[in-house]
Backbone as CSV, one residue per row, in Angstrom:
resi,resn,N_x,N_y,N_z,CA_x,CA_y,CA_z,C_x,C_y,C_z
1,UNK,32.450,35.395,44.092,33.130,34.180,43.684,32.182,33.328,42.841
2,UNK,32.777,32.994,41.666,31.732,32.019,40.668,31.997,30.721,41.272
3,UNK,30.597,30.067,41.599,30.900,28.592,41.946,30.698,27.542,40.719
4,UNK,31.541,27.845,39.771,31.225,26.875,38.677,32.671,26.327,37.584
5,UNK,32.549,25.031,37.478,34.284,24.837,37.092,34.336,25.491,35.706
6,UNK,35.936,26.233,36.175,36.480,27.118,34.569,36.999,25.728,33.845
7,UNK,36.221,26.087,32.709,36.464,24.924,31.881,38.138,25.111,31.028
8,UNK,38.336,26.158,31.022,39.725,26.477,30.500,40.851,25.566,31.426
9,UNK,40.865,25.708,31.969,41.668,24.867,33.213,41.881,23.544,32.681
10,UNK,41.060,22.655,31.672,40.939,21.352,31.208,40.810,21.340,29.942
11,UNK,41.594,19.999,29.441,41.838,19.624,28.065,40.422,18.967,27.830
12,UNK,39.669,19.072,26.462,38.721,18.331,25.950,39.386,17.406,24.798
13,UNK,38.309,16.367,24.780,38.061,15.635,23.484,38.211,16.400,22.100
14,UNK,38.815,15.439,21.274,38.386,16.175,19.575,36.963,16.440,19.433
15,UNK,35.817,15.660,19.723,34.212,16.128,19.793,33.815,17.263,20.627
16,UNK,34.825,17.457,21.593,34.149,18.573,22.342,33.605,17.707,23.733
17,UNK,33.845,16.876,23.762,33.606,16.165,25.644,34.332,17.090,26.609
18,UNK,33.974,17.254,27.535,35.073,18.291,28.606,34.705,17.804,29.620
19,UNK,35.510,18.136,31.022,35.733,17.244,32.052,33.997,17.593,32.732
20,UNK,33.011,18.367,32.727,32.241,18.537,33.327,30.568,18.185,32.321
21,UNK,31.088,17.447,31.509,30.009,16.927,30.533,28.875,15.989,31.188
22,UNK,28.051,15.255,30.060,26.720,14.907,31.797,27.579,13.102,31.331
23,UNK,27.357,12.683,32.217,27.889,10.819,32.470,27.377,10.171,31.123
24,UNK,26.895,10.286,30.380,26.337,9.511,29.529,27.023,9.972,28.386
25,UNK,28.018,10.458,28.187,29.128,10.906,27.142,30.734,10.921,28.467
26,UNK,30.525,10.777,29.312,31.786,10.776,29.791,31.874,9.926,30.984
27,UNK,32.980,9.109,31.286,33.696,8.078,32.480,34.529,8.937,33.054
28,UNK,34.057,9.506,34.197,35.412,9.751,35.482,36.122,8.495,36.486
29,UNK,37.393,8.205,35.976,37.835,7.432,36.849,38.688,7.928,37.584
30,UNK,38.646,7.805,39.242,39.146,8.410,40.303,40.420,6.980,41.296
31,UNK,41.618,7.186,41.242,42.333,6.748,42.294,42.650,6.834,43.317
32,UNK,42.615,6.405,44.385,43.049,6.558,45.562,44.003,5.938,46.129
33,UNK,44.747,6.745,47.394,46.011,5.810,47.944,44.744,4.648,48.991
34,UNK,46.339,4.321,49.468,45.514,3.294,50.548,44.908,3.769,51.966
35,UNK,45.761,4.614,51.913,44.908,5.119,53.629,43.528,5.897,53.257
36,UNK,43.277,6.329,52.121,42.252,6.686,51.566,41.178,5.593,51.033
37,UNK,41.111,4.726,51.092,40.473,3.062,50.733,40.009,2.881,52.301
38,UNK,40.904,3.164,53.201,40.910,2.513,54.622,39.884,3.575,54.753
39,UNK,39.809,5.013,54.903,38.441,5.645,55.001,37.291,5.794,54.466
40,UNK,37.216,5.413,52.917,35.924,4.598,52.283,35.605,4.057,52.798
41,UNK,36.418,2.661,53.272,35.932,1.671,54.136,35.249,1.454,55.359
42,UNK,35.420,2.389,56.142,35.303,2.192,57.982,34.209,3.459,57.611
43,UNK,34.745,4.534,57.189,33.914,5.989,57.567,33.073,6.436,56.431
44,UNK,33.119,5.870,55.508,32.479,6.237,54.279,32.759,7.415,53.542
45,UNK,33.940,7.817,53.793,34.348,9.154,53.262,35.692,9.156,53.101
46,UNK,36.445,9.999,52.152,37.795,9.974,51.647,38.506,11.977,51.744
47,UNK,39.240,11.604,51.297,40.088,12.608,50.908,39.938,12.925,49.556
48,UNK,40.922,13.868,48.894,40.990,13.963,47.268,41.723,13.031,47.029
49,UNK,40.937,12.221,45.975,41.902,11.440,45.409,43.545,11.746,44.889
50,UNK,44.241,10.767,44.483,45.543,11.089,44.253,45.559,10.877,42.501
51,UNK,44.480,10.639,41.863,44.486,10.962,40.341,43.016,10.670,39.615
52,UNK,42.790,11.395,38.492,41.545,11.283,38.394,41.866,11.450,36.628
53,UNK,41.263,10.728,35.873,40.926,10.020,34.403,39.618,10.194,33.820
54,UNK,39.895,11.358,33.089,38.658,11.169,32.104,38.597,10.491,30.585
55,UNK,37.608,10.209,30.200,37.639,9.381,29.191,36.173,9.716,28.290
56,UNK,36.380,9.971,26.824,34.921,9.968,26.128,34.284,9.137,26.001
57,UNK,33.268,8.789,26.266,32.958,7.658,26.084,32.325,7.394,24.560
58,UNK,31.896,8.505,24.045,31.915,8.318,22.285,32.864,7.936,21.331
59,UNK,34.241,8.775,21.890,35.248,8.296,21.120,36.206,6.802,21.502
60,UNK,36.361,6.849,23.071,36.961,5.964,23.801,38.429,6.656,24.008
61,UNK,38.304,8.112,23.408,39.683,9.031,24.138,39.877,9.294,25.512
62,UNK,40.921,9.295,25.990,41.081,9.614,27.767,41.929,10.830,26.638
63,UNK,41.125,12.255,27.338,41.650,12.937,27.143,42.141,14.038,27.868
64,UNK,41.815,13.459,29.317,42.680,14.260,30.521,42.954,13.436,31.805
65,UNK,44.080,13.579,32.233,44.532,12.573,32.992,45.198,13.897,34.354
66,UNK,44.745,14.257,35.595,45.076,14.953,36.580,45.730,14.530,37.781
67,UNK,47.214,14.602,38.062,48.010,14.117,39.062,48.396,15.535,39.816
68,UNK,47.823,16.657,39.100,48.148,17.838,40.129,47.230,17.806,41.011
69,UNK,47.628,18.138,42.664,46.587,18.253,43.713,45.900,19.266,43.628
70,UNK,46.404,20.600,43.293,45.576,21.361,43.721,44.429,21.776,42.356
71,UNK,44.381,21.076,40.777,44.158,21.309,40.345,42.908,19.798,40.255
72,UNK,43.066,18.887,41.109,42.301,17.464,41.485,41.433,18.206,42.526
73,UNK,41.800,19.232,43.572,40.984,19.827,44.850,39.905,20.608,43.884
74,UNK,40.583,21.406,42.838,39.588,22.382,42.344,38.477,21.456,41.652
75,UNK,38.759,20.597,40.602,37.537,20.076,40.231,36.604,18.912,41.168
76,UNK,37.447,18.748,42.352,36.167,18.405,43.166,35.268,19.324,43.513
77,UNK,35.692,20.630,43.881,34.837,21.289,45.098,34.195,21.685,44.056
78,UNK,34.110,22.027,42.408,33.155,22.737,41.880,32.743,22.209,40.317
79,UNK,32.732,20.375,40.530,32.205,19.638,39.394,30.723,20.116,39.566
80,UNK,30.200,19.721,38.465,28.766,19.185,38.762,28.274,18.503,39.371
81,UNK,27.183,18.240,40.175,27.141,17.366,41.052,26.161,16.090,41.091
C-alpha cells in the first residue's frame, strides 16, 4: 500500500498549486460541524471535518473545494504532514 496522496484525485491551480503543496503557496481551510467544535474544545481532538477549501495563495484561486466524505477521510489520513 502507497502511503502517499494520489494527486490525480484533486483539481490544481492554473500555476500548478495542488492540494498537497508546502503552506507557503497554499491555505487549507477546514470546516467543522458543531459537535465537532464541542470536541476541539473539551478533548482537543475532532473528527473529519465536514468540508475542506483550498486556495493558492499566489494566485488567490480556491481551486478545490471537498464536501465528499470519503474523499475529505482520504486526504486526511495521507496529506503531508
Amino acid at each position: 500500500m502507497n502511503n502517499t496522496l494520489d494527486l490525480s484525485k484533486f483539481k490544481q491551480s492554473s500555476i500548478g498549486t495542488h492540494v498537497d503543496s508546502p503552506d507557503s503557496v497554499l491555505k487549507v481551510d477546514m470546516k467543522y460541524s458543531g459537535i465537532s467544535w464541542f470536541f476541539i474544545t473539551f478533548f482537543g481532538t475532532t473528527r473529519i471535518p465536514k468540508e475542506v477549501t483550498f486556495t493558492c495563495l499566489k494566485t488567490g484561486e480556491v481551486f478545490e473545494h471537498l464536501l465528499d466524505r470519503s474523499l475529505i477521510e482520504y486526504f486526511i489520513t495521507f496529506r503531508r504532514k
